[in-house]
C-alpha positions in Angstrom: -8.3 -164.2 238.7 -6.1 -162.1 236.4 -2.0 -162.1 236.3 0.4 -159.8 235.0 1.4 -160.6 230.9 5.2 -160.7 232.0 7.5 -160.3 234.6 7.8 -156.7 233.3 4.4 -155.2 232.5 3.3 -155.0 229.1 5.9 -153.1 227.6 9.8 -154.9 226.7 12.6 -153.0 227.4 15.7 -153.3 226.3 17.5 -151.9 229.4 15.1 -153.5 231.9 16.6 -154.2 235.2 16.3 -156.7 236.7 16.8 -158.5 240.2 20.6 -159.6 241.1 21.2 -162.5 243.2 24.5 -160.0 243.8 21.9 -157.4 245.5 19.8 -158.1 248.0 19.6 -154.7 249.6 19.2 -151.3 249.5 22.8 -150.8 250.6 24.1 -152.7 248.0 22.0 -150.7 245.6 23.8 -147.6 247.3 27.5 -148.9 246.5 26.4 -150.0 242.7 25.0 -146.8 242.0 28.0 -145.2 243.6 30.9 -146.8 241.4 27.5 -146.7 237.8 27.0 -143.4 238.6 29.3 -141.6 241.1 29.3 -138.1 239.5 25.7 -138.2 238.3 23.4 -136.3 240.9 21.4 -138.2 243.5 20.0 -135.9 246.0 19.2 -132.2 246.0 18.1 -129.9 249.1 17.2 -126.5 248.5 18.0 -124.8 251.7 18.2 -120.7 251.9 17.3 -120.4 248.3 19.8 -122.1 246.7 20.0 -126.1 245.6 22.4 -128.1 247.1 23.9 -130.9 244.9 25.3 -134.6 246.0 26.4 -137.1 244.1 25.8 -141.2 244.2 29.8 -141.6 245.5 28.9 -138.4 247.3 26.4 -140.5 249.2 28.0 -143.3 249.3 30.7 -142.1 251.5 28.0 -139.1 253.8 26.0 -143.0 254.7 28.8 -144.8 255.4 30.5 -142.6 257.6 26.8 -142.3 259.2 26.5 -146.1 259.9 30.3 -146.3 261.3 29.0 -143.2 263.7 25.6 -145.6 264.3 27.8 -148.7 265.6 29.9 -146.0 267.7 26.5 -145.6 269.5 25.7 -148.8 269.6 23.3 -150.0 267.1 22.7 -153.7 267.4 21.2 -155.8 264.2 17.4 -155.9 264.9 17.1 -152.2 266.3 14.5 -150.2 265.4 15.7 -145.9 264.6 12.4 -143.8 264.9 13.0 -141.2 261.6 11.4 -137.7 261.9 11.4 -135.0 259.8 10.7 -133.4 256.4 11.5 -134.8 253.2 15.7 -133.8 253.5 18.6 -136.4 252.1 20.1 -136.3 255.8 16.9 -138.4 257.0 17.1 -140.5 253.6 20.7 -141.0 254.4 19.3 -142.1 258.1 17.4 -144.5 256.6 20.1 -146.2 254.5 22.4 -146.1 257.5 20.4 -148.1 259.3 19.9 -150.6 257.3 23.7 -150.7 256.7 24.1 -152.0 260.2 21.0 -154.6 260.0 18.6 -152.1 261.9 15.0 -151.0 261.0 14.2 -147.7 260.1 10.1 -146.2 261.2 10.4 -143.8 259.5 7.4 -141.0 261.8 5.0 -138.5 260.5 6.3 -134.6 261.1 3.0 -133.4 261.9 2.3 -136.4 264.5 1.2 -135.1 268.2 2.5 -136.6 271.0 0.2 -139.3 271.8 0.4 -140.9 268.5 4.6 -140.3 268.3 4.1 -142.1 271.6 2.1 -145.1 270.3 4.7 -145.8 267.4 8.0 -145.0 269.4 6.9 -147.9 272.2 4.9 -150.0 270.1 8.4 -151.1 267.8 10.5 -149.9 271.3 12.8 -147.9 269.2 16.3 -147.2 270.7 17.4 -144.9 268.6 15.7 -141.4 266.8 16.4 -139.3 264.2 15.2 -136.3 264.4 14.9 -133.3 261.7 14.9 -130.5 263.9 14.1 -128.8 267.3 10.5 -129.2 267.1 10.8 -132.8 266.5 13.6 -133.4 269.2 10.9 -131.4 272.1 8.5 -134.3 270.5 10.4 -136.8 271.6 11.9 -135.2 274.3 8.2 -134.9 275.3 6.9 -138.8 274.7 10.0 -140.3 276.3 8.5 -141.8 279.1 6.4 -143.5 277.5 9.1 -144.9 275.1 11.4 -146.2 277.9 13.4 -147.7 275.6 14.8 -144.6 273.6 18.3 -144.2 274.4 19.7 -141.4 271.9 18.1 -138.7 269.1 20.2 -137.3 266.7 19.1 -134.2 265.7 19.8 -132.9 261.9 18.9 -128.9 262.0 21.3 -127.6 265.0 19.3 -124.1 265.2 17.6 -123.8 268.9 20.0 -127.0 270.0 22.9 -124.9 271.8 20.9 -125.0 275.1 19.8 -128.6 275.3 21.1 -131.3 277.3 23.6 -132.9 275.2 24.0 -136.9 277.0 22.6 -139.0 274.6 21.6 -135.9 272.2 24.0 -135.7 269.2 24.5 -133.6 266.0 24.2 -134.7 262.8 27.1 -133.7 261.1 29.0 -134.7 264.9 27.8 -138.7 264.2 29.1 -138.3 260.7 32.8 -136.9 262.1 32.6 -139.9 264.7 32.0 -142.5 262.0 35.1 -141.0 260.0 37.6 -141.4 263.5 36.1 -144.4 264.3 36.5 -146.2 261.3 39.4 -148.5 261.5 37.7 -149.4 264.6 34.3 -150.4 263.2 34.8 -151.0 259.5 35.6 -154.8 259.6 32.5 -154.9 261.6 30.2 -152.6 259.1 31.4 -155.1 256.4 30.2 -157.7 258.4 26.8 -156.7 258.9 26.5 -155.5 255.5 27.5 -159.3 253.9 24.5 -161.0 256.5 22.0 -158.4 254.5 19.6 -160.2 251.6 16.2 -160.4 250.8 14.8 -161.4 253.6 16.3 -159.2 255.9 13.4 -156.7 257.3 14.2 -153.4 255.0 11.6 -150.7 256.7 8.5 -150.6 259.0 5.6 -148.2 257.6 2.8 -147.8 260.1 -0.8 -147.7 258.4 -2.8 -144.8 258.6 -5.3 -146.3 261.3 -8.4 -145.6 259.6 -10.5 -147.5 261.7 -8.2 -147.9 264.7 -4.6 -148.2 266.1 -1.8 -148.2 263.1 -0.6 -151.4 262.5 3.4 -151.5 261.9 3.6 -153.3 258.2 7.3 -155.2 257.9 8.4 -154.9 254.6 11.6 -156.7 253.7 14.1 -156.0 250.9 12.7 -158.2 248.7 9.4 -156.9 249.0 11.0 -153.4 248.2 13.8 -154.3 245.5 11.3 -156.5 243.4 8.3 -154.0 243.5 10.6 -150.7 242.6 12.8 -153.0 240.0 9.3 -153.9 238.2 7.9 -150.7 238.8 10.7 -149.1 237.3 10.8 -150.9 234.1 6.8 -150.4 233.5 7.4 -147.2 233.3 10.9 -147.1 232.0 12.7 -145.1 234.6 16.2 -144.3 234.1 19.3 -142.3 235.6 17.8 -139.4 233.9 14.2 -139.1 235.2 14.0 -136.7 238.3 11.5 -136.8 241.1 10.2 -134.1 243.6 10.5 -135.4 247.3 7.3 -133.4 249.1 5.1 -136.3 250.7 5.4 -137.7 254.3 8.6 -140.2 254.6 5.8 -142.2 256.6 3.8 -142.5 253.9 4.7 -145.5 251.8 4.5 -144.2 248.3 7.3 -141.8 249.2 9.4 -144.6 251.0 9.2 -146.8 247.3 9.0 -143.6 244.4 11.7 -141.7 246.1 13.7 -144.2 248.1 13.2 -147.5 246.6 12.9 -146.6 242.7 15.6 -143.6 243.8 18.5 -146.8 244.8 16.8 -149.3 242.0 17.0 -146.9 239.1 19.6 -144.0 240.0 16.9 -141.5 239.4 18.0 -138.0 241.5 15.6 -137.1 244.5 14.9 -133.5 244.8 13.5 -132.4 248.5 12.0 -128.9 248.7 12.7 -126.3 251.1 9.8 -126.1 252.5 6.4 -127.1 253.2 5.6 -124.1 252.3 7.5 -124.0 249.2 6.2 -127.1 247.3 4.7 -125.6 244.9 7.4 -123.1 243.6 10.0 -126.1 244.0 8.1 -127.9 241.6 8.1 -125.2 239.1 12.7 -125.1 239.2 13.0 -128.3 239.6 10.0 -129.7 236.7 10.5 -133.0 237.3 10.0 -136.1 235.1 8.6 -138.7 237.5 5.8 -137.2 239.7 3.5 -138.5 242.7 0.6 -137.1 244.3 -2.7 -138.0 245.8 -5.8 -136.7 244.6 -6.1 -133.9 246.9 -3.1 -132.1 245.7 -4.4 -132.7 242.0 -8.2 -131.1 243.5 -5.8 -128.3 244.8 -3.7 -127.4 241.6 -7.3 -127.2 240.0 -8.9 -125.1 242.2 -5.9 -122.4 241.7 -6.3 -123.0 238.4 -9.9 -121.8 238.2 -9.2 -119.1 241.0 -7.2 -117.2 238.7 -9.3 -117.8 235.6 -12.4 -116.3 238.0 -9.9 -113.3 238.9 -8.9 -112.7 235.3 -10.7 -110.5 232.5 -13.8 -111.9 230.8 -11.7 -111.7 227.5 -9.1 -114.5 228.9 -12.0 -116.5 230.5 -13.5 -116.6 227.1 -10.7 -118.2 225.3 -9.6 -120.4 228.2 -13.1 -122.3 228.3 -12.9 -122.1 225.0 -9.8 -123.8 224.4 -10.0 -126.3 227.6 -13.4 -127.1 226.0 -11.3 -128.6 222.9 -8.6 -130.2 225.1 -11.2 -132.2 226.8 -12.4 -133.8 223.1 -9.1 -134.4 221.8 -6.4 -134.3 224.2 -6.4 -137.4 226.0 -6.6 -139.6 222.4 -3.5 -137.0 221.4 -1.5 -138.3 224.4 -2.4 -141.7 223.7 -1.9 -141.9 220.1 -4.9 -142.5 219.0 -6.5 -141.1 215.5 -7.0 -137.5 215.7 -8.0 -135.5 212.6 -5.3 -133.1 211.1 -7.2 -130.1 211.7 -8.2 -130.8 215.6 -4.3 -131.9 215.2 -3.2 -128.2 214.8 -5.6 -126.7 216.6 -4.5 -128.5 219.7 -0.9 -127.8 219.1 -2.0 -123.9 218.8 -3.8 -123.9 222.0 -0.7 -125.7 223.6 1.3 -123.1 222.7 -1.2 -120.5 223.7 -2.9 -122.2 227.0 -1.6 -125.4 227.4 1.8 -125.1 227.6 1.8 -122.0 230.0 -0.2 -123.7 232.3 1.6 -126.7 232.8 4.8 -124.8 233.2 3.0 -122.7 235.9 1.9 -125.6 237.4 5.5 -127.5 237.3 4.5 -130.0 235.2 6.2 -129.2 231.6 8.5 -131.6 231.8 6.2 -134.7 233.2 6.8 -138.0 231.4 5.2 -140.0 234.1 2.7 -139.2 236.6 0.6 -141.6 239.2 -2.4 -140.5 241.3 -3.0 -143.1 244.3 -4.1 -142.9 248.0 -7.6 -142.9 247.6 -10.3 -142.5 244.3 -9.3 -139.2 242.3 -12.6 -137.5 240.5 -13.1 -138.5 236.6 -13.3 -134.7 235.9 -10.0 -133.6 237.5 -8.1 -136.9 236.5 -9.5 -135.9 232.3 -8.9 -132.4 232.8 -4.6 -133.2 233.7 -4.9 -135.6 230.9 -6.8 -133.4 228.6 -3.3 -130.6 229.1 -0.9 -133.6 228.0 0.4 -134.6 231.5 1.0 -138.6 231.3 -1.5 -139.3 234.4 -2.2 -142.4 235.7 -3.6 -144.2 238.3 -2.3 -146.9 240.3 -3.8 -149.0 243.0 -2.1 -150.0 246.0 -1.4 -150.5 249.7 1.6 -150.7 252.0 1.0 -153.9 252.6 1.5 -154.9 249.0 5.3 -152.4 249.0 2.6 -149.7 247.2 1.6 -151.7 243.6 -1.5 -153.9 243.2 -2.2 -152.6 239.6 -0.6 -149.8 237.1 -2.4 -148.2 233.6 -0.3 -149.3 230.8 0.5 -145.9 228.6 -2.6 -145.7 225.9 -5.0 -147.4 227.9 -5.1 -145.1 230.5 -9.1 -144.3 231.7 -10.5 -142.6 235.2 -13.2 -145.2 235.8 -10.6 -148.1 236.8 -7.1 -148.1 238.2 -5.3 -150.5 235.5 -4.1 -153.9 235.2 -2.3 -155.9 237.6 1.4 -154.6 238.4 4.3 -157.1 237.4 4.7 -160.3 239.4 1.2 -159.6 240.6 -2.3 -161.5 240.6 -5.2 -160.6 241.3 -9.0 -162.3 241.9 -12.2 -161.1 243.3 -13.6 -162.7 246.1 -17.1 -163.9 246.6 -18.4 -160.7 248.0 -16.8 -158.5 246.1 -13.4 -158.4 247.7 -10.2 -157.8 246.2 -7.5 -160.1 247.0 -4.0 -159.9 245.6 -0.5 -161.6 245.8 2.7 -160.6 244.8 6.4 -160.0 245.6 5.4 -156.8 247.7 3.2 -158.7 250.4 4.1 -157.8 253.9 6.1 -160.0 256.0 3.8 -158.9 259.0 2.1 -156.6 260.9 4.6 -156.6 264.0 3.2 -158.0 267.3 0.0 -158.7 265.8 0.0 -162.1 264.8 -4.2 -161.9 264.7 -4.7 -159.1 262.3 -1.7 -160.6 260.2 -3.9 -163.9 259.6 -7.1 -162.2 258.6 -5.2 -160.0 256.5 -3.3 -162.5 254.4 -3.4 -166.2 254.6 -1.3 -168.9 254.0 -0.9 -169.1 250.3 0.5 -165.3 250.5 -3.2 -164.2 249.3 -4.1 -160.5 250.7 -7.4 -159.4 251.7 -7.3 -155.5 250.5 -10.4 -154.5 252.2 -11.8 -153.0 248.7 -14.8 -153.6 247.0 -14.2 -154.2 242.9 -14.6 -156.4 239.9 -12.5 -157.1 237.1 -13.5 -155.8 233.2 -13.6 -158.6 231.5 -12.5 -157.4 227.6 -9.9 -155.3 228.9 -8.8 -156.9 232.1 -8.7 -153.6 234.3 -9.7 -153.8 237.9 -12.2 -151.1 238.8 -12.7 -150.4 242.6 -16.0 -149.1 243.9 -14.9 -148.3 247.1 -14.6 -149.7 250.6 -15.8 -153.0 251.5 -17.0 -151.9 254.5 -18.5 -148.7 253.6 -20.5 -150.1 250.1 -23.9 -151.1 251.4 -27.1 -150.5 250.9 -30.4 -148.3 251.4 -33.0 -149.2 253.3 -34.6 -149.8 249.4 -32.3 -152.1 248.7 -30.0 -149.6 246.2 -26.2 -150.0 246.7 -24.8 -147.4 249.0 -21.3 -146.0 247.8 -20.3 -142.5 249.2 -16.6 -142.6 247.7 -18.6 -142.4 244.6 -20.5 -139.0 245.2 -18.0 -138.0 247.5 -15.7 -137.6 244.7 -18.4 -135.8 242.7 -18.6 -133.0 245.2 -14.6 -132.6 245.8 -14.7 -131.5 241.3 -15.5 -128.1 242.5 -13.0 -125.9 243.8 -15.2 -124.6 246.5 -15.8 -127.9 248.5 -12.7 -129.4 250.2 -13.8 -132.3 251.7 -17.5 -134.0 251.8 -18.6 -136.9 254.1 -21.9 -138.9 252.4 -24.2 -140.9 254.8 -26.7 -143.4 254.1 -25.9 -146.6 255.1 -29.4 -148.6 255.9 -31.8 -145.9 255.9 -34.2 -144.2 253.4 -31.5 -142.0 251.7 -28.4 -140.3 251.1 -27.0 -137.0 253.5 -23.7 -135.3 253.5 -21.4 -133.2 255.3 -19.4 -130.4 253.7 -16.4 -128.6 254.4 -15.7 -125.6 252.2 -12.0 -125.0 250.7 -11.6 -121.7 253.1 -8.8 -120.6 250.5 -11.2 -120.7 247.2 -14.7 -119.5 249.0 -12.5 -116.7 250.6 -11.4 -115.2 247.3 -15.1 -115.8 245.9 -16.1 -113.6 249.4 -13.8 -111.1 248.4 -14.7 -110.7 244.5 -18.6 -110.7 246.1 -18.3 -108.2 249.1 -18.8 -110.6 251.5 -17.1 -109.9 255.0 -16.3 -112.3 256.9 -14.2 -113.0 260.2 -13.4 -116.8 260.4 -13.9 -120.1 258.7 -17.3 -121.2 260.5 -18.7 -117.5 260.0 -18.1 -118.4 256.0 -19.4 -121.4 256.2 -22.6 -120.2 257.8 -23.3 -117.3 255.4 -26.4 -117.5 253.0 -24.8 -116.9 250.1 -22.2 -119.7 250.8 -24.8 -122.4 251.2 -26.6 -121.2 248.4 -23.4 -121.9 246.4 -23.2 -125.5 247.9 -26.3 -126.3 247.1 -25.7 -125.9 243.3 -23.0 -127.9 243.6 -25.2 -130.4 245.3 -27.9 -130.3 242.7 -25.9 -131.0 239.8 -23.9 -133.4 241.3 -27.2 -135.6 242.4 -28.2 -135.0 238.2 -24.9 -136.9 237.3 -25.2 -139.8 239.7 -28.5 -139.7 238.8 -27.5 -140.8 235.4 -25.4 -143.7 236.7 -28.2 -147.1 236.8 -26.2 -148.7 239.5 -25.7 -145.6 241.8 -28.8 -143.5 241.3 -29.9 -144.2 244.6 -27.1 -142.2 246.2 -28.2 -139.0 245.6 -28.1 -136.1 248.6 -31.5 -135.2 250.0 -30.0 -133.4 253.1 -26.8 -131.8 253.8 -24.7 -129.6 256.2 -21.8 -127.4 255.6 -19.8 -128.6 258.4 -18.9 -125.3 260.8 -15.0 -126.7 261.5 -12.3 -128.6 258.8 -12.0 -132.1 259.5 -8.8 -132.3 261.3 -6.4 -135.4 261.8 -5.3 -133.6 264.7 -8.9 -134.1 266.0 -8.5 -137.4 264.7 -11.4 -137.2 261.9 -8.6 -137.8 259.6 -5.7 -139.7 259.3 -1.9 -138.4 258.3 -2.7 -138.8 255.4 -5.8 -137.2 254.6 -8.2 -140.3 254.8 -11.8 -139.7 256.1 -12.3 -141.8 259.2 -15.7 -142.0 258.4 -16.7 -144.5 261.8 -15.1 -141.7 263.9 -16.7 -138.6 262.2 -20.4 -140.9 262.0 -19.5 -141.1 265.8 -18.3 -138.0 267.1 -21.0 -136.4 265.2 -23.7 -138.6 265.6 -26.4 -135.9 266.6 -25.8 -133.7 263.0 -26.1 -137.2 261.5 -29.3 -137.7 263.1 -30.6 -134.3 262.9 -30.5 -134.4 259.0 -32.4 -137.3 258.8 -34.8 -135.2 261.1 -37.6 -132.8 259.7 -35.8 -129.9 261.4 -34.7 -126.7 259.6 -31.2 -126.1 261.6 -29.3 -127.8 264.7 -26.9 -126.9 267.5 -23.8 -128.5 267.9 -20.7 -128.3 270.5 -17.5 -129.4 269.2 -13.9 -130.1 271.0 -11.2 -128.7 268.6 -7.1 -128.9 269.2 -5.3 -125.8 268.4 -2.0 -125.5 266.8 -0.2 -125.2 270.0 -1.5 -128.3 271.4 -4.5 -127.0 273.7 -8.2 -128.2 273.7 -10.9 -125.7 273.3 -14.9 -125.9 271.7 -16.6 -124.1 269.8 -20.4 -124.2 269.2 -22.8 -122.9 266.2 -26.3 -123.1 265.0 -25.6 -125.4 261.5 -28.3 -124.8 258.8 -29.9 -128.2 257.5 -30.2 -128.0 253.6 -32.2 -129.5 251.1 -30.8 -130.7 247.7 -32.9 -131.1 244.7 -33.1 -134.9 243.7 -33.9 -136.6 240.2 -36.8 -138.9 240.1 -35.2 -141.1 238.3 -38.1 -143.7 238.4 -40.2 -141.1 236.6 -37.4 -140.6 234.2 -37.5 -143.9 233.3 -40.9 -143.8 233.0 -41.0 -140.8 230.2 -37.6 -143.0 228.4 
């Protein structure tokens, strides 16, 4: 078992925060930051092309008047409000409100169908919904008799809303004018509510992403949420200053502590984009200091990356292999301090100024001085190649269960094979098989109305069962995760079996979005493969290559020809590894469909469900293993607007090259 060093991390700061007897919830965060730092700016919203400014007093006043216009409608303490939407201050705001007057906010994926809006909005039996926009009211409009206990929605956008029913639908901006009338009515009572709020009063509800079944509703109380963002905070030394892009799902509970928790803890300002859509060129005005994303948004930067250096002249690609081929010796020991020689030194700094620096800021990450990676394994090669530019990036290791933080990298000993030490307040011990347990100030309260899964998950000495597979360096004291419990096994030969591991492998090149590895308890490793339709499409283009549709690329010749090199040197580098060699591809499939959460083969956000997928596509499973040369398939798909259609194709069973590695040790 391994603890933190201190209460704070390894670092001592001089400013650290730390935890107020005073404040004991998020709303008391909201009225300190409002009188610390009333004029500094909290949230921004760029709506119509221009950013929008508020301040913390700003705030301050916009939630109050919210949670007066709340007990109008007749929140009660203990409620749950459903929150819906894109990342915008108003559904922040929501959020805050709600826990003003002692309810719950579940805070709802955007892109949730009906059926699994459903599930959450009965499951906690919300009464009360707050809703982004008209496609998120028709949502719940939709589910609402099989939520029988939703009384009102309040919508934020008012565009398409003229028409609708208005008993029991209410405007935004309407709630907020009640809450002002109605406030020598309900402000003794607001005060009220507010003084019962402490640690231990329930703060959010987060519903897991259901890999493996039904999301579980994870209670997280104040203290879980104040302690974790107070400690993360001061690891990383986050300040009034630091600024943070708001782009991932408020469902998701690395948004709900980086933008909402360490937002209140630390005064940091929350920018939200316009747009989906818009991300990207957000991030580039904004360049903010703090940034989040999971490894598939990292995968995503790189592929642009190389798209444009495959569409620019062979002069440019020249000196940018060149130069990224010098960044990868000596830029990660630059960015941790470590001895490099004066000459390397300045050569760095030139191509910084040439390459570097350019790309970053086209990117939107010049002005980085902190960036995590988390959600699931990122690739060594993309997580060295951010590092390599001077971006500060660093893994972390968490759940929601644990209010996101398990274990952070300490600045200069930052490395892609393992996901840090133990976060502050935080222990952590390896189980007899391999297991990684943890306890900390983040653990869950419960899952809610399922006292079973709550028991197995975490017993009675506040130990949690993460579900992981890892062990813990020795020297350095980093935890290193192999992957999932359930998923590391072995071959029928008795090699372990870890697809995360090659899995990760594939998803380095820019041409392969998503790869599913089999293997479990038979002879050897196969794979399916879904191409990134954006970077193959360009590749089509530059090669003449006509195509009409995704699965009409995925089929073509050249296409799998391409894969297949990809395959091949990806089974040379596991190869290499003593442990894994066993897990090399003999058979794949490029995969004629994306998986699709709304087909269920992934979760919200972006998780293989890897017993679904072996499932639903248990005859392309078995036809690999086969000594057939191709196979037909049928598959149900759900199109945007909702409806169910197939589509069938003739799938092409591939063989990879693999290294005999039992001859190679031989010749060694």
């Amino acid at each position: 078992m391994i603890k933190s060093k201190t209460a704070y991390g390894r670092i001592c700061l001089i400013t650290a925060l730390r935890p107020d007897r005073a404040l004991q919830s998020t709303p008391a965060y909201l009225r300190l930051n409002a009188k610390k730092f009333a004029e500094k700016p909290a949230f921004r919203e760029k709506e119509f092309g221009v950013w929008q400014t508020w301040t913390w007093s700003q705030v301050e006043k916009d939630v109050t008047e919210l949670a007066l216009g709340l007990l109008h409608l007749g929140v009660a303490e203990g409620d749950f409000v459903a929150i819906i939407g894109r990342n915008r201050p108003a559904l922040y705001w929501s959020m805050l409100a709600a826990q003003m007057v002692g309810a719950t906010p579940v805070p709802l994926y955007q892109d949730a169908v009906a059926e699994e809006m459903a599930y959450v909005l009965e499951h906690c039996s919300a009464r009360f919904a707050v809703a982004d926009d008209q496609e998120q009211v028709d949502k719940v409009l939709e589910v609402k008799k099989a939520a029988p206990a939703l009384q009102s929605i309040i919508y934020v956008d008012p565009r398409g809303m003229r028409k609708y029913d208005h008993v029991n639908l209410y405007k935004f901006q309407d709630l907020k004018s009640i809450g002002q009338s109605v406030s020598a009515d309900f402000k003794g009572e607001l005060e009220d509510r507010i003084s019962r709020l402490n640690f231990d009063t329930v703060c959010v509800m987060l519903y897991t992403s259901g890999t493996t079944g039904r999301p579980k509703g994870v209670v997280l109380n104040n203290k879980n949420i104040i302690i974790s963002a107070i400690n993360a905070c001061n690891f990383d030394n986050l300040s009034v200053e630091d600024e943070i892009l708001s782009y991932l799902p408020l469902a998701w509970v690395g948004d709900f502590i980086f933008s909402f928790g360490q937002g209140l803890v630390s005064g940091l300002t929350v920018n939200c984009p316009e747009s989906r859509e818009t991300v990207s060129a957000d991030l580039k005005e904004i360049g903010p200091t703090y940034y989040f994303a999971p490894p598939r948004i990292f995968e995503n930067m790189l592929t642009s990356v190389m798209l444009r250096i495959e569409d620019a002249g062979s002069f440019k690609r020249r000196m940018f292999n060149y130069f990224m081929n010098h960044a990868s010796k000596v830029g990660g020991a630059i960015l941790d301090g470590k001895p490099v020689t004066i000459l390397n030194h300045a050569k760095y700094r030139l191509c910084n100024l040439l390459i570097y620096g350019p790309l970053k800021n086209a990117l939107g990450l010049s002005r980085v001085r902190v960036g995590y990676t988390a959600g699931e394994a990122i690739g060594p090669e993309i997580f060295d190649f951010f590092r390599s530019l001077g971006i500060n990036l660093k893994q972390l290791y968490g759940q929601t269960e644990a209010s996101v933080f398990v274990t952070l990298q300490p600045d200069g000993e930052v490395r892609s094979d393992t996901v840090g030490i133990p976060a502050p307040d935080t222990e952590v011990r390896i189980g007899d098989n391999g297991e990684v347990f943890y306890r900390s100030p983040g653990v869950f309260v419960e899952y809610y109305k399922n006292p079973e899964s709550t028991l197995e998950t975490k017993d009675a000495d506040g130990w949690v069962a993460t579900g992981d597979a890892g062990f813990i360096e020795k020297a350095s004291g980093h935890l290193r995760i192999i992957d999932r419990a359930k998923d590391v096994g072995k071959l029928s030969n008795g090699a372990m079996f870890a697809p995360k591991y090659v899995e990760n492998k594939l998803k380095f090149y820019p041409n392969i979005l998503e790869a599913v590895v089999f293997g479990a308890g038979r002879e050897h490793c196969v794979a399916f493969i879904n191409i990134d339709l954006n970077a193959v499409g360009k590749w089509a283009e530059r090669s003449n290559i006509a195509y009409a549709s995704y699965q009409e690329l995925a089929g073509h010749s050249k296409v799998l020809e391409m894969v297949q090199e990809h395959v091949d040197l990806v089974n040379e580098s596991v190869a290499k590894d003593e442990m894994l060699s066993g897990c090399q591809i003999n058979r794949f499939l490029v995969l004629h469909k994306e998986l699709d959460a709304d087909d269920g083969e992934m979760t919200r956000t972006r998780k293989v469900r890897r017993k679904i997928i072996a499932e639903k596509f248990e005859a392309l499973v078995s036809a690999l293993y086969s000594k057939d040369e191709s196979v037909y398939t049928e598959t149900e798909v759900t199109y945007e607007d909702g409806r169910k259609g197939k589509i069938s194709a003739t799938l092409k069973l591939c063989e990879a090259t693999v290294v005999d590695v039992s001859a190679k040790l031989v010749a060694e």
